[in-house]
N, CA, C and O of each residue as an XYZ file, in Angstrom:
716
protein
N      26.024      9.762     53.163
C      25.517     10.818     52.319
C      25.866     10.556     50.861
O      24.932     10.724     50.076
N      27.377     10.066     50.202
C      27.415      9.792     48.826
C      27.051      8.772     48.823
O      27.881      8.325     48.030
N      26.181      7.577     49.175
C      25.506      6.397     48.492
C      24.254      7.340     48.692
O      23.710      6.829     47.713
N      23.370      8.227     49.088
C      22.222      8.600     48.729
C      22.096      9.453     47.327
O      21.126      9.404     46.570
N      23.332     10.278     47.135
C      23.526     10.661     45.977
C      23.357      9.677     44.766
O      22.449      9.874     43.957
N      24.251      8.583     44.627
C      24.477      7.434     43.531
C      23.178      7.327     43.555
O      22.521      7.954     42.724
N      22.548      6.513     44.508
C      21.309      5.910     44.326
C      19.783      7.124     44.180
O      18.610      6.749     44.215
N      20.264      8.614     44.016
C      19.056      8.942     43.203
C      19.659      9.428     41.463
O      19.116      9.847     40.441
N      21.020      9.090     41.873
C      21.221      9.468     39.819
C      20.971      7.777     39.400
O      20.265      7.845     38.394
N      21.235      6.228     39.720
C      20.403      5.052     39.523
C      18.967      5.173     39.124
O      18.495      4.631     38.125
N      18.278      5.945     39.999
C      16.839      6.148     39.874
C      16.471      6.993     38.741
O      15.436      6.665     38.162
N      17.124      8.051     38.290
C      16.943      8.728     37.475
C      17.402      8.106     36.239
O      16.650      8.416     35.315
N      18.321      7.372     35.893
C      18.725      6.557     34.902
C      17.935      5.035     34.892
O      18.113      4.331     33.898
N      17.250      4.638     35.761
C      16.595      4.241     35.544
C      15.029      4.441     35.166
O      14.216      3.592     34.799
N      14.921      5.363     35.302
C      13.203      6.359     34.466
C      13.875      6.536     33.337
O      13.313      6.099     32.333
N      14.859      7.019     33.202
C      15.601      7.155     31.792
C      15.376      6.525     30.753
O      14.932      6.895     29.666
N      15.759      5.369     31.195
C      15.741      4.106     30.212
C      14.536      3.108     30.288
O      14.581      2.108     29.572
N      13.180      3.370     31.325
C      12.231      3.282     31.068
C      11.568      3.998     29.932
O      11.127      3.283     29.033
N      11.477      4.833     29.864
C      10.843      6.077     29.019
C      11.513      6.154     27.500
O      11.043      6.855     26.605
N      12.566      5.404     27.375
C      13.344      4.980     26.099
C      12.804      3.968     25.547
O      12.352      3.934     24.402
N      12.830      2.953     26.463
C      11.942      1.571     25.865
C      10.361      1.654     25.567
O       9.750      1.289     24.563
N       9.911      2.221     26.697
C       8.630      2.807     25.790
C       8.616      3.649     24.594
O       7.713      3.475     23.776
N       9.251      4.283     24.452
C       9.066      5.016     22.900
C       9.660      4.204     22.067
O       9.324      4.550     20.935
N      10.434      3.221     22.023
C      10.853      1.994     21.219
C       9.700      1.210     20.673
O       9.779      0.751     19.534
N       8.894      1.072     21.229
C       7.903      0.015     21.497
C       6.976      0.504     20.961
O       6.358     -0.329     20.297
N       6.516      1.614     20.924
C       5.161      2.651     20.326
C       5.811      2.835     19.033
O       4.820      2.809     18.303
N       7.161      3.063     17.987
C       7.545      3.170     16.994
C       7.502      1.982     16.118
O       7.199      2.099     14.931
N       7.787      0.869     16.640
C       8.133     -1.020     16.220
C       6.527     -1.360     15.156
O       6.422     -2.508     14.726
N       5.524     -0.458     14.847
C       4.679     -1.117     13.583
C       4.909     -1.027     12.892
O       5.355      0.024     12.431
N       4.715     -2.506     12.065
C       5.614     -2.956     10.618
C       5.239     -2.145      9.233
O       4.269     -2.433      8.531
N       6.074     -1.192      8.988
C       6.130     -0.376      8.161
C       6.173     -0.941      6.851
O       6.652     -2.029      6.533
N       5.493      0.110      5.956
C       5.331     -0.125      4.324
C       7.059      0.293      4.101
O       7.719      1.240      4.528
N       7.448     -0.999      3.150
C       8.889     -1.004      3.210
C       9.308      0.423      2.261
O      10.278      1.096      2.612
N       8.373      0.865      0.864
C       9.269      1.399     -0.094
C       8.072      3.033     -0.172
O       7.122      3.216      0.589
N       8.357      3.642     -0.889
C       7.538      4.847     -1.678
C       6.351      5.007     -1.586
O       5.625      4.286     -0.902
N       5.918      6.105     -2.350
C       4.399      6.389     -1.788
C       3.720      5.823     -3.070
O       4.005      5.972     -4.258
N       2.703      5.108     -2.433
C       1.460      3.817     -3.468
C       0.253      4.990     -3.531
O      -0.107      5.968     -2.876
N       0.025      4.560     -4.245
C      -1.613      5.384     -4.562
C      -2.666      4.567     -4.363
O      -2.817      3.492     -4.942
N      -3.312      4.976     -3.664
C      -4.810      4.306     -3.311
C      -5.615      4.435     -4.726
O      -5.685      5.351     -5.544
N      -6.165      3.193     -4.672
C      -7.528      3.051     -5.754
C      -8.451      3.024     -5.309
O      -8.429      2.184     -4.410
N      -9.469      3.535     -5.405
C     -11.005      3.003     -5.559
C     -11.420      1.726     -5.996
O     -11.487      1.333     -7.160
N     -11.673      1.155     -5.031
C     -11.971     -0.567     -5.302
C     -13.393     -0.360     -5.987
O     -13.727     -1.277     -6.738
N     -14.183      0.580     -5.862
C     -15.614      0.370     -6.755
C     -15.105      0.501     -8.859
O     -15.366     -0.312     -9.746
N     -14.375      1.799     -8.950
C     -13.734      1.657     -9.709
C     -13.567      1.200    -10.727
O     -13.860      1.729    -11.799
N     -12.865     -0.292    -10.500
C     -12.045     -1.343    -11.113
C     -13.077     -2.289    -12.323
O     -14.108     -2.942    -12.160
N     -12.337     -2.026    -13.412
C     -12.700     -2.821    -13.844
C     -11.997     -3.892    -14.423
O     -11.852     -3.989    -15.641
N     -11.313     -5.134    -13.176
C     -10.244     -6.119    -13.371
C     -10.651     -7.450    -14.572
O     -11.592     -8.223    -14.753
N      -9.152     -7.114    -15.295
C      -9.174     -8.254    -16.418
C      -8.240     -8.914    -16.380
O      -7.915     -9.403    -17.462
N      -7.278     -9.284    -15.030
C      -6.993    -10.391    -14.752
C      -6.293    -10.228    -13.442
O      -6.057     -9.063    -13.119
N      -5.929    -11.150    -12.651
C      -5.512    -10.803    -11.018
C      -5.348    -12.235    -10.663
O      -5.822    -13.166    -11.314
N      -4.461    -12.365     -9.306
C      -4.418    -13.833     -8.985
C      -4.071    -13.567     -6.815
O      -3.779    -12.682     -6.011
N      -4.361    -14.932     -6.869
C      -3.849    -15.049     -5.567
C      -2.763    -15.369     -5.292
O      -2.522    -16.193     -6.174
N      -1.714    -15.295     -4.545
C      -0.701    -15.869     -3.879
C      -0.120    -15.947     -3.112
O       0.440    -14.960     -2.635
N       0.034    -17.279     -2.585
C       0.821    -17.709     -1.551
C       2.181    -17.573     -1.367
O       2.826    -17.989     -2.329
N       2.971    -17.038     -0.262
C       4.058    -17.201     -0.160
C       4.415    -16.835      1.577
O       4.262    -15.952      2.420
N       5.175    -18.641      1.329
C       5.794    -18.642      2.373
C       6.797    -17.687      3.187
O       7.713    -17.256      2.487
N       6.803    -17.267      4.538
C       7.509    -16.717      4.930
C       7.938    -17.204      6.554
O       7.171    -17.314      7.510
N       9.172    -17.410      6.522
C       9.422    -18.149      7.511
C       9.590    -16.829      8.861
O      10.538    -16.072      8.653
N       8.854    -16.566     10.018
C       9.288    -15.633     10.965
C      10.642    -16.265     11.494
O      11.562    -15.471     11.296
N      11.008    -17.287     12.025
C      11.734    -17.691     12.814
C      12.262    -19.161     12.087
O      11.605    -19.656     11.171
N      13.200    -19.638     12.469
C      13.847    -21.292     12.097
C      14.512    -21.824     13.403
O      15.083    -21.183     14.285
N      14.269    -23.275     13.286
C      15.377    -23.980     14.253
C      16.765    -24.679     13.943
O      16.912    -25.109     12.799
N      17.596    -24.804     14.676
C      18.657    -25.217     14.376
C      18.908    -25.800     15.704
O      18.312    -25.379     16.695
N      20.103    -27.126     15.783
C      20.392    -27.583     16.678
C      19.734    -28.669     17.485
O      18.533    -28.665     17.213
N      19.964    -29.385     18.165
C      19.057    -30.472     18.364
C      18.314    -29.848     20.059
O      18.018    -30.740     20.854
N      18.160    -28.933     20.330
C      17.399    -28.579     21.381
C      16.547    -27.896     20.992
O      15.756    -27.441     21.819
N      16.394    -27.563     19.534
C      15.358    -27.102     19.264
C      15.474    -25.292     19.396
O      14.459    -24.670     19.712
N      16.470    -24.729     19.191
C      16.638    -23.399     19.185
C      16.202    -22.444     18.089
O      16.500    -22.843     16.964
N      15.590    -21.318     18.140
C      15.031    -20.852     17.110
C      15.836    -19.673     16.927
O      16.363    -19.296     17.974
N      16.078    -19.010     15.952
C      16.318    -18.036     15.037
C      15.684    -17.118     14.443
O      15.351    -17.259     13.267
N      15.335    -15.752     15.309
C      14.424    -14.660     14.714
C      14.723    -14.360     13.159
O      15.891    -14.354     12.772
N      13.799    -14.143     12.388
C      13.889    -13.695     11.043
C      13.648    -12.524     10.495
O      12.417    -12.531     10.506
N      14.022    -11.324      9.930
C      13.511    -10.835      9.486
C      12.727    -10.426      8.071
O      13.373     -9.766      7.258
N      11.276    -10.819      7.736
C      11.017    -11.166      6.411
C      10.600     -9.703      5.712
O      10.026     -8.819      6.348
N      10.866     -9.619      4.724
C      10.470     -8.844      3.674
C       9.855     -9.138      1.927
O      10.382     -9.347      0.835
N       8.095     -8.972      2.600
C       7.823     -9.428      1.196
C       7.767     -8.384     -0.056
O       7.416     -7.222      0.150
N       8.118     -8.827     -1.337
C       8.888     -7.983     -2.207
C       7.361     -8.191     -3.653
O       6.967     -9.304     -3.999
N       7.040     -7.449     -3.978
C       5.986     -7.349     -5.020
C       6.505     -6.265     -6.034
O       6.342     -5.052     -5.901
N       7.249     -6.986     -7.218
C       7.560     -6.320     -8.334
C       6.359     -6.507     -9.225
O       5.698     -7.542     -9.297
N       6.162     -5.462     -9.856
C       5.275     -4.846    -11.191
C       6.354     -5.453    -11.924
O       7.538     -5.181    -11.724
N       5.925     -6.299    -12.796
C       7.075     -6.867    -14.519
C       6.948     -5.992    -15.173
O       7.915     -5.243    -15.306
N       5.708     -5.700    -15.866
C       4.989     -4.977    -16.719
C       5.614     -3.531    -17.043
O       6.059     -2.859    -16.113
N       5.646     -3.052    -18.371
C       6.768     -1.915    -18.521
C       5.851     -0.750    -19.014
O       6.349      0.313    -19.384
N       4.258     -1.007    -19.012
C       3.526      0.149    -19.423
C       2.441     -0.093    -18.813
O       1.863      0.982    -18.974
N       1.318     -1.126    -17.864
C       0.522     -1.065    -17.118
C       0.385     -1.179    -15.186
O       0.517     -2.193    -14.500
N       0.209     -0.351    -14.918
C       0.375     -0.675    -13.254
C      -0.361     -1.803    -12.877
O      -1.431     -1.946    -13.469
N      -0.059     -2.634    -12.046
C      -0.868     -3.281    -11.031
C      -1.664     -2.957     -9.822
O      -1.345     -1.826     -9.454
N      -2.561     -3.476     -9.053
C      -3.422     -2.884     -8.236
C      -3.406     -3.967     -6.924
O      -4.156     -4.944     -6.930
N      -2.649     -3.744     -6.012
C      -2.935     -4.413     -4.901
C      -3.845     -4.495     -4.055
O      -3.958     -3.480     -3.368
N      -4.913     -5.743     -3.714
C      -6.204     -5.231     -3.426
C      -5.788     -5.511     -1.426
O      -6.367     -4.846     -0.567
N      -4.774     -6.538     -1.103
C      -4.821     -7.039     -0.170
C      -3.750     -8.054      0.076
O      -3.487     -9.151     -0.417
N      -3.164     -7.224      1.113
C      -1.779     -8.499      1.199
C      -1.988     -8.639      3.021
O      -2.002     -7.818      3.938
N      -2.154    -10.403      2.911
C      -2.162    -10.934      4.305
C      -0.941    -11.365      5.180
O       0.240    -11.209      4.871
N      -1.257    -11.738      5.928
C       0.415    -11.969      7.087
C      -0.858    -13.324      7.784
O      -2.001    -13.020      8.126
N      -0.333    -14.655      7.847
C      -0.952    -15.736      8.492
C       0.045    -16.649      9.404
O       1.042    -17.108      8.845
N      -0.179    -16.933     10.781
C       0.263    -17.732     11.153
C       0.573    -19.026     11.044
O      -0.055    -19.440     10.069
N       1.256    -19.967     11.559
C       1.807    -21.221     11.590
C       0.252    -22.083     11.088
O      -0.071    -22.806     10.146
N      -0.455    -21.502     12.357
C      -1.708    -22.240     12.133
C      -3.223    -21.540     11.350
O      -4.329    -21.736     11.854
N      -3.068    -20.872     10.303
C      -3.631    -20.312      9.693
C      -4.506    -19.299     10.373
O      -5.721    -19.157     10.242
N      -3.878    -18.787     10.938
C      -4.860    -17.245     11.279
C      -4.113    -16.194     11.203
O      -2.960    -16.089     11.621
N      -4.888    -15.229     10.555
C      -4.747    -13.982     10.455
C      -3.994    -13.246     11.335
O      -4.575    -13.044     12.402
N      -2.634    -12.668     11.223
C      -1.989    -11.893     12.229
C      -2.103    -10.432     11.573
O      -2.612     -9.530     12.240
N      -1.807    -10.279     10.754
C      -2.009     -8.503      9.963
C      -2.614     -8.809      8.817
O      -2.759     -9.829      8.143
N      -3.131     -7.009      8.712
C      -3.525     -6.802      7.143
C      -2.534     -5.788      7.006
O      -2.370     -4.898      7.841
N      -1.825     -5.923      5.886
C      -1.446     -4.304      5.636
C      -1.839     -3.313      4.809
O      -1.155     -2.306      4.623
N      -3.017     -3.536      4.230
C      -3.542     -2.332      3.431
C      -4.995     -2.007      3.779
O      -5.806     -2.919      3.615
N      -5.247     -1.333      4.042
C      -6.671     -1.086      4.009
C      -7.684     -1.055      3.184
O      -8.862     -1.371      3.351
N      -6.843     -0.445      1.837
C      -7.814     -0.343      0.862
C      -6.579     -0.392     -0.652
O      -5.374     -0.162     -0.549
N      -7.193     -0.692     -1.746
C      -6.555     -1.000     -2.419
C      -5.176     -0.450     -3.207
O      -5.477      0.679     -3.594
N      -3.844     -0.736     -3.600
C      -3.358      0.276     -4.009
C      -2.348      0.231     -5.218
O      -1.924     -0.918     -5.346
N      -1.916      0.948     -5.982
C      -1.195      0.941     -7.151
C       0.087      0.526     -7.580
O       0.458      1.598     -8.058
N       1.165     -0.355     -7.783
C       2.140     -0.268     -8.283
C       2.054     -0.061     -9.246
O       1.301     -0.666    -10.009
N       2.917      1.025     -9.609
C       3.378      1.521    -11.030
C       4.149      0.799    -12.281
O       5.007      0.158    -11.674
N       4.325      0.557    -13.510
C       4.970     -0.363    -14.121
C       6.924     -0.190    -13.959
O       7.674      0.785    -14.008
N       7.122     -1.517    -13.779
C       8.604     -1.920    -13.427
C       8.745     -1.521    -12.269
O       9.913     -1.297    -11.950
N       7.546     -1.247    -11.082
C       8.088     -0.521     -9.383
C       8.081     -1.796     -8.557
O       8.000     -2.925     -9.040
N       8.159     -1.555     -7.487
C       8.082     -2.087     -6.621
C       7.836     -2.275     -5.258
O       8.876     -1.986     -4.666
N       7.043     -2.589     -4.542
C       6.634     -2.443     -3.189
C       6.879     -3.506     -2.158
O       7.295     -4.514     -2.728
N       6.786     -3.664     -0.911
C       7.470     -4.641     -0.247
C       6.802     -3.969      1.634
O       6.695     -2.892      2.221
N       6.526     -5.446      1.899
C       6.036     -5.065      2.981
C       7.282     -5.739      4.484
O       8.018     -6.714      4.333
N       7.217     -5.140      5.425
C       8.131     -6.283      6.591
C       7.322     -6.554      7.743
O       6.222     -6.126      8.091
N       8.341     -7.579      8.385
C       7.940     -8.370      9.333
C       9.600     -8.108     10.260
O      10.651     -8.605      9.856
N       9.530     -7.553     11.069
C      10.911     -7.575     11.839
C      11.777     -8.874     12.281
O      11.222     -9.788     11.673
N      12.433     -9.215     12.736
C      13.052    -10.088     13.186
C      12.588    -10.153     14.687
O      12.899    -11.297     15.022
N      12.207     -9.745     15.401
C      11.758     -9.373     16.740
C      10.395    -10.019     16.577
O       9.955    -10.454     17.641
N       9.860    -10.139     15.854
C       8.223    -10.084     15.627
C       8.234    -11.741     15.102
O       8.618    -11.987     13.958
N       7.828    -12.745     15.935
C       7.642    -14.434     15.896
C       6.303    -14.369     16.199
O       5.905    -15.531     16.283
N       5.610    -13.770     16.358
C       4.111    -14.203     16.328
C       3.255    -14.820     15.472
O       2.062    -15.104     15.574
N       4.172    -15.006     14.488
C       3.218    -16.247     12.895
C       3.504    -17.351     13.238
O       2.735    -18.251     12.898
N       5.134    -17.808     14.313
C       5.773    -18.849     14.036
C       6.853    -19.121     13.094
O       7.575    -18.256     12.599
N       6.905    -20.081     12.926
C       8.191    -20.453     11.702
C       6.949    -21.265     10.653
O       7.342    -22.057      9.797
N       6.011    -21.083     10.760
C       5.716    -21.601      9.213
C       4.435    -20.011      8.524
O       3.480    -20.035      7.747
N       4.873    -19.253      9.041
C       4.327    -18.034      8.688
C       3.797    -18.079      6.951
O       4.206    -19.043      6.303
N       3.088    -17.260      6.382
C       2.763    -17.120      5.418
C       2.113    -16.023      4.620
O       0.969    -16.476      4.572
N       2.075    -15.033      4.048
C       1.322    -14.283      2.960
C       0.323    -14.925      2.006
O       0.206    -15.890      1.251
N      -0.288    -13.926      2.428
C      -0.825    -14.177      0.538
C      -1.572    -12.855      0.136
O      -2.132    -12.073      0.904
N      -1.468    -12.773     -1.154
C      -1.378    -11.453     -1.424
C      -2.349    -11.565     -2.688
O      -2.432    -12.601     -3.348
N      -3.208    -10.193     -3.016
C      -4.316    -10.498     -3.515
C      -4.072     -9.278     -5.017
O      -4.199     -8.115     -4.632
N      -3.874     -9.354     -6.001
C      -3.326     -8.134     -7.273
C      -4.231     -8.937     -8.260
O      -4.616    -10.101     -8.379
N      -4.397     -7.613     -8.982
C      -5.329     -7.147     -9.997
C      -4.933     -6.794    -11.231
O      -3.733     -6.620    -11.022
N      -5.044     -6.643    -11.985
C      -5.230     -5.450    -13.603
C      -6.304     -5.030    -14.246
O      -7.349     -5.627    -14.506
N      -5.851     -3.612    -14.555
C      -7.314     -3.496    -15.761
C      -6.861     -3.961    -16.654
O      -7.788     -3.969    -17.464
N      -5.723     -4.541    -17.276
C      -5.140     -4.605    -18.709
C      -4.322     -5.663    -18.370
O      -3.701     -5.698    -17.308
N      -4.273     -6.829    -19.501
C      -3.529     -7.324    -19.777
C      -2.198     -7.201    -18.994
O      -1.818     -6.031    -18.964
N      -1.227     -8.225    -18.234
C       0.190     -7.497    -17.750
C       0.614     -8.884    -17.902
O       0.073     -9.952    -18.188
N       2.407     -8.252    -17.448
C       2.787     -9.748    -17.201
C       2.976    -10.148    -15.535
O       3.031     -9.576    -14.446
N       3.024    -11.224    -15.982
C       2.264    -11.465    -14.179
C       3.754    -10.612    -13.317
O       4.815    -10.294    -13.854
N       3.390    -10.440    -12.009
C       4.252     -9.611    -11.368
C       5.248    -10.802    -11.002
O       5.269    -11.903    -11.553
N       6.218    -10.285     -9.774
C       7.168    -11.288     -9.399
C       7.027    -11.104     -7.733
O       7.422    -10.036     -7.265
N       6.336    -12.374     -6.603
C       6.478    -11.803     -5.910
C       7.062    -13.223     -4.698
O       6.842    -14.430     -4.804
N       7.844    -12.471     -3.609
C       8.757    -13.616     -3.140
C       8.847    -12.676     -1.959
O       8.731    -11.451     -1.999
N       9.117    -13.587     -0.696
C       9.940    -13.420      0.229
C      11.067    -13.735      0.521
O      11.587    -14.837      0.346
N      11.782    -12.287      1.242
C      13.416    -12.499      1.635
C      13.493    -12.205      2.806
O      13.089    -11.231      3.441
N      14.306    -13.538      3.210
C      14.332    -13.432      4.697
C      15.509    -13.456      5.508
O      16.196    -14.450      5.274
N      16.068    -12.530      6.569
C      17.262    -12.757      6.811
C      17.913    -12.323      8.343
O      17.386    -11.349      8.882
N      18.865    -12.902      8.952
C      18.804    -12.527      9.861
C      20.789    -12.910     10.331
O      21.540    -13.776      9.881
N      21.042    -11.772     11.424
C      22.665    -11.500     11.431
C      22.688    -12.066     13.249
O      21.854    -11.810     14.117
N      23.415    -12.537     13.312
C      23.936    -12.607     14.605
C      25.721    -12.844     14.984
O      26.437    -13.840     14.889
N      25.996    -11.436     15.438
C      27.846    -11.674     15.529
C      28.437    -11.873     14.428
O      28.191    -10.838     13.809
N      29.114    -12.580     13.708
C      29.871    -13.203     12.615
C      28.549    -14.184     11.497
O      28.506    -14.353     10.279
N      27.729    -14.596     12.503
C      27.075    -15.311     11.031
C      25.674    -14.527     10.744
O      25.001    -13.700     11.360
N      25.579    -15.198      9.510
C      24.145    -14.904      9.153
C      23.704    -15.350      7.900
O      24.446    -15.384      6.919
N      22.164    -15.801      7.886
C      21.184    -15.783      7.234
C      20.514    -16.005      6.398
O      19.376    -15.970      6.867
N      20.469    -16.271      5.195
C      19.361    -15.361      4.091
C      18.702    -16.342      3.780
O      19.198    -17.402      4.163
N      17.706    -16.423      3.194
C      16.750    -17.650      2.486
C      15.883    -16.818      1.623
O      15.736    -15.678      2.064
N      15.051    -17.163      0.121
C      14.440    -16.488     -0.205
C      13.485    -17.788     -0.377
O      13.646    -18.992     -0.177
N      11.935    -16.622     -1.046
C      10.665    -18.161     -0.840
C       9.891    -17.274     -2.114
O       9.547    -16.104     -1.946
N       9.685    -17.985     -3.353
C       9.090    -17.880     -4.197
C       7.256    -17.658     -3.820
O       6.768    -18.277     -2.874
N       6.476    -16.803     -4.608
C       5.196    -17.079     -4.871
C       5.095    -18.229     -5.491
O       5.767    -18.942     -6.236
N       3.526    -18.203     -4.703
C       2.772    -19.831     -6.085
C       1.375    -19.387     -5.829
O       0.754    -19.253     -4.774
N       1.021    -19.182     -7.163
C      -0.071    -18.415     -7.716
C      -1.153    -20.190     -6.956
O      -0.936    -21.388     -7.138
N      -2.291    -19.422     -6.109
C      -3.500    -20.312     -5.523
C      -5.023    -20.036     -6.348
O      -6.011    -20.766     -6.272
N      -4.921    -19.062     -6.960
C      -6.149    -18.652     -7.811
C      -5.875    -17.797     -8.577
O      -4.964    -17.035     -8.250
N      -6.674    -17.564    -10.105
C      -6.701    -16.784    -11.180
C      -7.815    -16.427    -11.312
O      -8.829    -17.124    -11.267
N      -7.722    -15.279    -11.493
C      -8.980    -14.896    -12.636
C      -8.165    -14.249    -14.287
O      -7.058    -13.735    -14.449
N      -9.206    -14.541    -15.235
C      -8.847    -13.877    -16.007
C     -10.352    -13.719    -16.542
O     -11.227    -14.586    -16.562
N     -10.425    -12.372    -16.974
C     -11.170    -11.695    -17.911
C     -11.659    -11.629    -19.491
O     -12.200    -10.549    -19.254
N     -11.869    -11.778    -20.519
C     -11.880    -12.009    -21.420
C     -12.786    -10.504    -21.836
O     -13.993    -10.355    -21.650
N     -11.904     -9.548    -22.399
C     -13.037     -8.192    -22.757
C     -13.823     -8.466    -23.970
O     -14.652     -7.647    -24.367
C-alpha cells in the first residue's frame, strides 16, 4: 500500500515538471534586448544616407581536439553616435553558417533615438546558425549622422570559466544621398 502512494505523488511530480518545461519553451523567443523603438513608416522616408552591415556572430565555438562546442550567447548591440538625429532601422537579419535566413527581427521599420541604443539576442541555447552565424543589419537617415556603432557580444559561463569575444561591423553597402 505505501509504494502505491510514492508512486502516484512520482506521477504527479512528474506532470509537474512536464507542464514546467512546456511553459519554458513557449516563453524562450528571442526578445528585443532594450526599450521601446518606434515604428516608422517605411513609405515615409526620405533616406540621405544608410548602409549595410555585416557582422559576425559566432552561436557556438569549438575547443579541444574532439571537436567540442560551446553554446554562445550573442547580443547584437546598435548604438545611434549621433547626438541630435535618430537613426531608422529598416531590418536586422540573423543568417546561418551556410547563408540562410534563420530570423528577422523587425517587421517593419524602426527608430533609434540620438546617443540610444538597441540590441537584439540570440540565447546561448539557440545553435541553429552554427558557429559561423551572422547579421546583417540594414539603417537609414533622413539627415546627415555619424555612422552608428554596431558589433556583436558574445558570451558564455560555465562553472568557474567563461567567455566573452566581441565582433565588430563592416559596412557591405552605402548609400549616400546628396540633397
Amino acid at each position: 500500500m505505501k509504494t502505491l502512494v510514492v508512486d502516484t505523488n512520482l506521477k504527479w511530480l512528474f506532470i509537474l515538471l512536464l507542464l514546467f518545461a512546456g511553459c519554458r519553451e513557449a516563453a524562450s523567443k528571442p526578445p528585443l534586448t532594450t526599450g521601446s523603438l518606434q515604428p516608422v513608416a517605411n513609405s515615409d522616408l526620405h533616406i540621405v544616407t544608410g548602409q549595410l552591415v555585416y557582422v559576425p556572430a559566432y552561436s557556438e565555438i569549438f575547443y579541444g581536439r574532439e571537436g567540442i562546442s560551446i553554446g554562445l550567447a550573442a547580443t547584437l548591440a546598435i548604438h545611434n553616435t549621433d547626438f541630435d538625429t535618430p537613426i531608422i532601422i529598416r531590418s536586422v537579419r540573423y543568417y546561418d553558417t551556410d547563408g540562410n535566413l534563420v530570423r528577422d527581427y523587425i517587421e517593419q521599420p524602426v527608430e533609434v533615438k540620438p546617443l540610444a541604443t538597441t540590441g537584439f539576442l540570440v540565447e546561448d541555447s539557440d545553435i541553429t546558425a552554427g558557429w559561423g552565424a551572422n547579421f546583417i543589419v540594414d539603417w537609414v537617415a533622413e539627415e546627415p549622422v555619424y555612422e552608428p556603432v554596431i558589433e556583436a557580444v558574445m558570451v558564455s559561463a560555465r562553472g568557474t570559466q567563461g567567455i566573452s569575444l566581441t565582433s565588430l561591423g563592416r559596412v557591405i553597402s552605402e548609400t549616400v544621398t546628396i540633397p
